[in-house]
N, C-alpha and C positions, 0 to 999 in steps of 0.2 A: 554390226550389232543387231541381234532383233527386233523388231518392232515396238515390243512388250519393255525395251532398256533402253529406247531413247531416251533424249535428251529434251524434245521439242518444247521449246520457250521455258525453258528452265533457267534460273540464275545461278553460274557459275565464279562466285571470286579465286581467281588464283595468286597465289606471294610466290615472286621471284620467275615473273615472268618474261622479263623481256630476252632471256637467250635460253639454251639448253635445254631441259625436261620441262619448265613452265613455258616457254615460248611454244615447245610440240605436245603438251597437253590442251593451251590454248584452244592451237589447228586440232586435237582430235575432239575435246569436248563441242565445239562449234560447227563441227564436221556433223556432231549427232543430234545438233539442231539448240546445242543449249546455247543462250546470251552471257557473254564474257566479263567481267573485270577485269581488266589485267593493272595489277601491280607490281610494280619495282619501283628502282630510285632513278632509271634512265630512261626520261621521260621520252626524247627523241624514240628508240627503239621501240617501246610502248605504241607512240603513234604509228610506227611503219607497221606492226604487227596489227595493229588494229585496223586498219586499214586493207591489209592484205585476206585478214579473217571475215570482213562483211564484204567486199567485194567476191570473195568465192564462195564462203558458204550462204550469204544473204542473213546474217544473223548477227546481231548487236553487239560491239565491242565498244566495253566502255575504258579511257582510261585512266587511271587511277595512279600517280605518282606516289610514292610510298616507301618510307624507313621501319621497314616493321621493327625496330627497337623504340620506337618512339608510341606507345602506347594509347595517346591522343587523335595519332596520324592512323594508328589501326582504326578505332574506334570509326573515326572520320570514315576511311573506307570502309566500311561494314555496312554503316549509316547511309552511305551514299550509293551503294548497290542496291540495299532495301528499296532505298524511295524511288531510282532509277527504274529497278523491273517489279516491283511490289512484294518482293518478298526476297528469301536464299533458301537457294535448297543446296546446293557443292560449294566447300569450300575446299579446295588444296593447298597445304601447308608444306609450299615447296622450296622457300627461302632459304640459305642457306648458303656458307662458304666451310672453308679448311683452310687455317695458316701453321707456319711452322712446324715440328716436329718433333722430337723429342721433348720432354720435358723440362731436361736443365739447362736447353738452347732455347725455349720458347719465353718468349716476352711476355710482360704482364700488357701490353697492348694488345699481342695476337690473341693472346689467353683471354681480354675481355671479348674484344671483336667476338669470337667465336662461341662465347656464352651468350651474349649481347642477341647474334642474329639467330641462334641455333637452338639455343633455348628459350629466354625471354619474348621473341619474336613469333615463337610458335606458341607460346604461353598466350601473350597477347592477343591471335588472333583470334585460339579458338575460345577465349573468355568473350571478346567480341558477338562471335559467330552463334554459340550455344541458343540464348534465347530466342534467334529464329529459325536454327537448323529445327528446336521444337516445335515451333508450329508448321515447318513443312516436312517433320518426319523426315527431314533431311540425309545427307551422306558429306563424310568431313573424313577427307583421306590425308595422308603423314606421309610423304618421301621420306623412309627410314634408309638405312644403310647395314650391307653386311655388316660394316665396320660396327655397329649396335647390336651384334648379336655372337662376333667375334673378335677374340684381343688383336688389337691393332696397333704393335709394338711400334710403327712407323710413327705413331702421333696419337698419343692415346688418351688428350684432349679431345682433340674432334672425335674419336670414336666415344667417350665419354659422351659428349653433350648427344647422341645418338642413341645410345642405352637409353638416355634420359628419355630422350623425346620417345622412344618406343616403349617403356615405361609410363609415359604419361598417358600415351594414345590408349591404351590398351586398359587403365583404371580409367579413363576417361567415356571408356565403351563401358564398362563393368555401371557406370555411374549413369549413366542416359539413356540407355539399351530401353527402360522402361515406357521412357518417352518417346521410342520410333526412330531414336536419330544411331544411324550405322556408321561406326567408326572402323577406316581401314587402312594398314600400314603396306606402303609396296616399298619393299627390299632390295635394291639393285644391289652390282659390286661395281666394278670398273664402269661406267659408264662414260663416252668420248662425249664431253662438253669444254667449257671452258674453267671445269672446277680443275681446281691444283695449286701449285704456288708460282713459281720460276716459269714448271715447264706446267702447262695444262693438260690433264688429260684429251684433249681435240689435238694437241701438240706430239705429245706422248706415240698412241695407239693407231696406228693408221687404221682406215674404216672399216668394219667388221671386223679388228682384232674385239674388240669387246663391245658389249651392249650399247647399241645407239636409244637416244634419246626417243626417239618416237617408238623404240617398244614398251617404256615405259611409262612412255604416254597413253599410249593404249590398255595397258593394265591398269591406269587411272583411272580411264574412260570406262574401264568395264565395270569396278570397284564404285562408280560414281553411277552406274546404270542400274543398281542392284536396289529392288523396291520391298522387297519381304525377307529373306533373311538376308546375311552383308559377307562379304569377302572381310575375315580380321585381318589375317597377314598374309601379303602374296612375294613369293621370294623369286625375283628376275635376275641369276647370276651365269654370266659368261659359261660355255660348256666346262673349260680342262679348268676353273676356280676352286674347286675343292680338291685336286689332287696337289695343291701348295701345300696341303697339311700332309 
């Protein structure tokens, strides 16, 4: 990254970090010198990563156990980054799962779960986040999903609650824009993590069949480097993904 987009001693909270695109956004934002949060709800994981990220890049990893459906426990964390590095300027709203599938096979538990973490949770953070991404003219990026931009007959839940949030993100830029703070959605499709249900995508895709997580991580990193005008949406989809249609 250039000079002029680092990171250096900057506070970065990220939701849904201990594996996959939050675990290698961590490694890349802290790679460009910014100080970490990391939240999820797997605190063991949490500490190995954090431990791994000041160890090589020499740079603060704090960590932060965390339900982002629980509204209190956001707050908590927001609050305790503030006071930790003096301020936030990146937040990543990268929490998130997929259950079930179809609609008349889908439980009213999956069905909450995935409004629960996928909306409410991104809700929560960036209500959180807002009042001081303003006073550091901050950057607040959204893991959105192809599935949020096309019908995803496979489970059209989860691609709902992803409309939603790219929806949100985007009147949410339209809404703050004044006050300096850049809101930015990066787009993957297939991405080899541990998201799925049964089988996971890490399970699924052998490596380089589809987008690995540290390219998305780095489209975060770049979306989060960006000091005068912002990356709105950046779309990160496997090569042959559009010839499905």
């Amino acid at each position: 990254m250039p000079d002029d987009q680092r990171l250096d001693g900057k506070a970065a909270v990220i939701t849904g970090a201990s594996s996959g695109i939050g675990n290698e956004t961590a490694h890349a934002l802290a790679r460009e010198g910014a100080n970490v949060v990391l939240a999820a709800r797997r605190e063991e994981r949490l500490q190995e990563l954090a431990g791994s990220i000041e160890a090589e890049y020499g740079t603060e990893a704090l960590v932060a156990p965390t339900d982002v459906t629980d509204e209190s426990a956001v707050e908590a964390l927001v609050d305790g980054a503030v006071e930790a590095f003096g301020g936030l300027d990146v937040v990543v709203n990268n929490a998130g799962l997929g259950r079930g599938s179809g609609v008349e096979g889908l439980s009213t538990e999956d069905y909450r779960t995935m409004m629960d973490v996928n909306v409410d949770g991104c809700f929560f953070t960036t209500r959180a986040a807002l009042p001081h991404l303003r006073e550091t003219e901050g950057n607040l990026v959204f893991i959105g999903s192809f599935a949020g931009q096309y019908p995803r007959p496979s489970n059209p839940v989860y691609a709902a609650t992803k409309w939603w949030l790219r929806g949100f993100a985007l009147s949410v830029s339209a809404a703050v824009g004044d006050d300096g703070i850049a809101v930015s959605v990066v787009n993957p499709s297939e991405v080899r993590t541990e998201f799925g249900g049964e089988e996971s995508f890490e399970e699924r895709f052998e490596e380089g069949e589809v987008t690995e997580p540290d390219e998305i991580a780095a489209a975060v990193a770049f979306a989060a480097g960006q000091d005068r005008s912002m990356v709105s949406e950046l779309d990160l989809y496997r090569r042959d993904k559009l010839s499905e249609f």
